[in-house]
N, C-alpha and C positions, 0 to 999 in steps of 0.2 A: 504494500500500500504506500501510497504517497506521501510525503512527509512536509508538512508546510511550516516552515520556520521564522517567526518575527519576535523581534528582539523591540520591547518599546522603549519609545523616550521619556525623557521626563514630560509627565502632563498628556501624554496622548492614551487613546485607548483603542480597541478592537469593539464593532457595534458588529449586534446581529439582527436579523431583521425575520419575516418568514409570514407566507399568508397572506397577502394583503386581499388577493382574489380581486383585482381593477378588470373591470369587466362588470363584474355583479349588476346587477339594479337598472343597468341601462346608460347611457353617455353620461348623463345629468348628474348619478348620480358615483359615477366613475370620476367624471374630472373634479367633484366635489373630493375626494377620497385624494385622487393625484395629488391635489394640490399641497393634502396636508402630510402625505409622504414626502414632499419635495422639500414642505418646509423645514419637516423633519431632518431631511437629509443635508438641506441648506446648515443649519442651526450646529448639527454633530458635525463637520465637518472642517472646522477650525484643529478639532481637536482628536480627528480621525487617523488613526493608524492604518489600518483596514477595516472594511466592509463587506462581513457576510451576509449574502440573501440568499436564506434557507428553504425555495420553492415553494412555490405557487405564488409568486408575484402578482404574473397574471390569470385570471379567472381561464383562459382560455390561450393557446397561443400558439402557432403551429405555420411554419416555416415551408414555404415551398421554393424555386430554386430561383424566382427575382420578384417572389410578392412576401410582403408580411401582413401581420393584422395593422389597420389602420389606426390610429390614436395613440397615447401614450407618451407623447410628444416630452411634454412637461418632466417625465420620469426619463427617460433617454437622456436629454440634456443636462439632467442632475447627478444622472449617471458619467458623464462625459465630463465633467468637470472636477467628480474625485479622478478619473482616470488621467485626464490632462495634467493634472496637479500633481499627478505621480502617486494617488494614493489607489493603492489597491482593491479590486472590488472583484471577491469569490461569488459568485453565482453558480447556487448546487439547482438544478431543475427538478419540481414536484410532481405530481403526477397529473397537475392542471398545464406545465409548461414541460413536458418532459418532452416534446415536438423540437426544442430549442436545438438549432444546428450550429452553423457558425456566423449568424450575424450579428449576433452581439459582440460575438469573439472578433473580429473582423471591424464593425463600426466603431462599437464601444470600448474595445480591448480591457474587456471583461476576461479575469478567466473561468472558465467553465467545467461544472460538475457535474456528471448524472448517478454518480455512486458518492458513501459517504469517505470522508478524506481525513485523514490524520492532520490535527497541527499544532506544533508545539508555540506555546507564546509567552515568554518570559518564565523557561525551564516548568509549564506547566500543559502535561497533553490533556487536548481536545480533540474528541472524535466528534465528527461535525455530517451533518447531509439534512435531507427532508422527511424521513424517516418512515416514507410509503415503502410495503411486501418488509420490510423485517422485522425479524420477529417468529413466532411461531402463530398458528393459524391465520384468518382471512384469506382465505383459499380463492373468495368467490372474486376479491379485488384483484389476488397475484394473478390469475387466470384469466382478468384485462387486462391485466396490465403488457402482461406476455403476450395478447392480442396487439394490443395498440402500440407497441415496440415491433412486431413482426414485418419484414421490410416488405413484403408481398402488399399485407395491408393499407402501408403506409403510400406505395407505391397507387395501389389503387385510391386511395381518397384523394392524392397528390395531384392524380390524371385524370381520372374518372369523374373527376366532381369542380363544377363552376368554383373559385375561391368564397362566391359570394354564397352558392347551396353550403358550401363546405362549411365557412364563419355561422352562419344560419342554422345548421342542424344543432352545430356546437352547443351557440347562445339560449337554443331551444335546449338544450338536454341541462343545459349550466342551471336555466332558470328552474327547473324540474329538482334540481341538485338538492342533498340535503345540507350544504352549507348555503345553496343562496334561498331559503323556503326556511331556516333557523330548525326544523324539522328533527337533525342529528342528534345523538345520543352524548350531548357533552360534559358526560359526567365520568368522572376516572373508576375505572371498574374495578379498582382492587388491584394488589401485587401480584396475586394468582391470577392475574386476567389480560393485565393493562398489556400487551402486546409491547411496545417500546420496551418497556421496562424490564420485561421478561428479556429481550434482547441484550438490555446493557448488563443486568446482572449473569447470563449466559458470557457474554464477551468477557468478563470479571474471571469468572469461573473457567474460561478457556485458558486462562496467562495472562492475557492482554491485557494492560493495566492504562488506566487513565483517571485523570482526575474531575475530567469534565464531559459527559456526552450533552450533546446539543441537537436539537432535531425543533423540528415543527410538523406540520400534517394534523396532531389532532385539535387542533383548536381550543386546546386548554393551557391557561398554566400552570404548570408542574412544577416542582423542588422537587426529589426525592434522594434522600442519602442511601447511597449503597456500601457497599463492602468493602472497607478500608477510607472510608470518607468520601469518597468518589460520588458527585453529583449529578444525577439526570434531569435536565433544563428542558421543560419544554417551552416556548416561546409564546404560545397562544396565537393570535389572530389581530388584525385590526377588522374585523367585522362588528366585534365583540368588545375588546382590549385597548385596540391601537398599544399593541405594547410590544419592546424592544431589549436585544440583552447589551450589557457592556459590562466588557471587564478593561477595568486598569490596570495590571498584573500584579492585583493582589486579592482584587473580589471580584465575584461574580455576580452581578444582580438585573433583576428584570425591572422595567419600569416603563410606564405610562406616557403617552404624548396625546397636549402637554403635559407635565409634571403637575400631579396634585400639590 
């Protein structure tokens, strides 16, 4: 596995992000949402190290070989000014943007993730991604996901289908969604259940030693100490939350935009 290494300065920190789901609701109330990701990312950014965004940014998002989804404008350019500025920006894709090829890599010079990544940051490891199929069960999701990864398939929605039927079935099936209908079961099911968790404490128990797992996907936020102190972070959502990780390299903590 790949090993990401950042050494901070004084006064800077590493932000995580994850979920935001821009698409939801409809244009209106997308660029209402954009906006205050932007501002967001305006505001951390004096004092940004890096920038992780833990998948599903976009509600929907799917690459074909010279079209992309339209909109988004606002977030692209915000994006392009940590990277102009030299400050680094991990993008892991979700299982809403898992379509992502290489134009962000390319325009944005983002760098790009679709598994989870090791990263050490001021002699402290983090295992990091978006935390969709790991795990033990959800069988019924791994076995779309395997679908919607499959290049036969991918190949046929790519050709077979107007970009505008294509963005349309999507937005049609997003809005059906149980995160955009609030419909979802967002309550933590227990240590014997919670799937993420079951993962990091397996990873625990394999050798693999970390001090902090990081994920997003279930749209909650999570603390959870595990085995030898080791932290499992879930992010939550801005559906719900609007809420974001930073560590200084000394703590880890989740919090609110804006700040209560």
């Amino acid at each position: 596995m790949e090993k990401i290494k950042i050494d901070l300065e004084e006064g800077k920190k590493v932000y995580f992000i994850s979920d935001t789901h821009l698409g939801i609701g409809g244009s209106l109330r997308t660029i209402e949402k954009e906006k205050k990701v932007v501002a967001w990312l305006d505001e951390m950014r004096p004092t940004c190290a890096a920038l992780v965004m833990c998948g599903d940014i976009f509600d929907f998002w799917y690459e074909w070989k010279k079209v992309v989804p339209r909109g988004y404008i606002r977030l692209m350019a915000a994006i392009a000014r940590y990277t102009d500025s030299g400050i680094p920006v991990y993008f892991f894709t979700g299982n809403h943007d898992m379509w992502s090829n290489n134009y962000m890599i390319e325009h944005l010079s983002v760098i790009q993730y679709h598994d989870p990544v090791e990263f050490e940051i001021s002699g402290r490891r983090f295992l990091v991604g978006h935390g969709d199929g790991l795990g033990p069960g959800d069988h019924k999701f791994k076995a779309m996901k395997a679908l919607f990864k499959n290049k036969v398939a991918r190949w046929m929605f790519s050709h077979l289908l107007h970009p505008d039927w294509a963005v349309g079935i999507a937005d049609y099936f997003s809005r059906r969604s149980r995160t955009a209908t609030g419909s979802g079961d967002k309550i933590y099911m227990g240590d014997d259940k919670e799937w993420l968790y079951l993962f990091c404490r397996d990873t625990l128990s394999s050798g693999d030693k970390y001090d902090y797992f990081v994920f997003g996907h279930r749209h909650l936020l999570i603390d959870k100490t595990l085995e030898g102190g080791s932290r499992y972070v879930n992010l939550g959502d801005w559906i719900t939350y609007d809420s974001y990780g930073v560590w200084d390299g000394k703590n880890f903590e989740v919090k609110h935009y804006p700040d209560l």
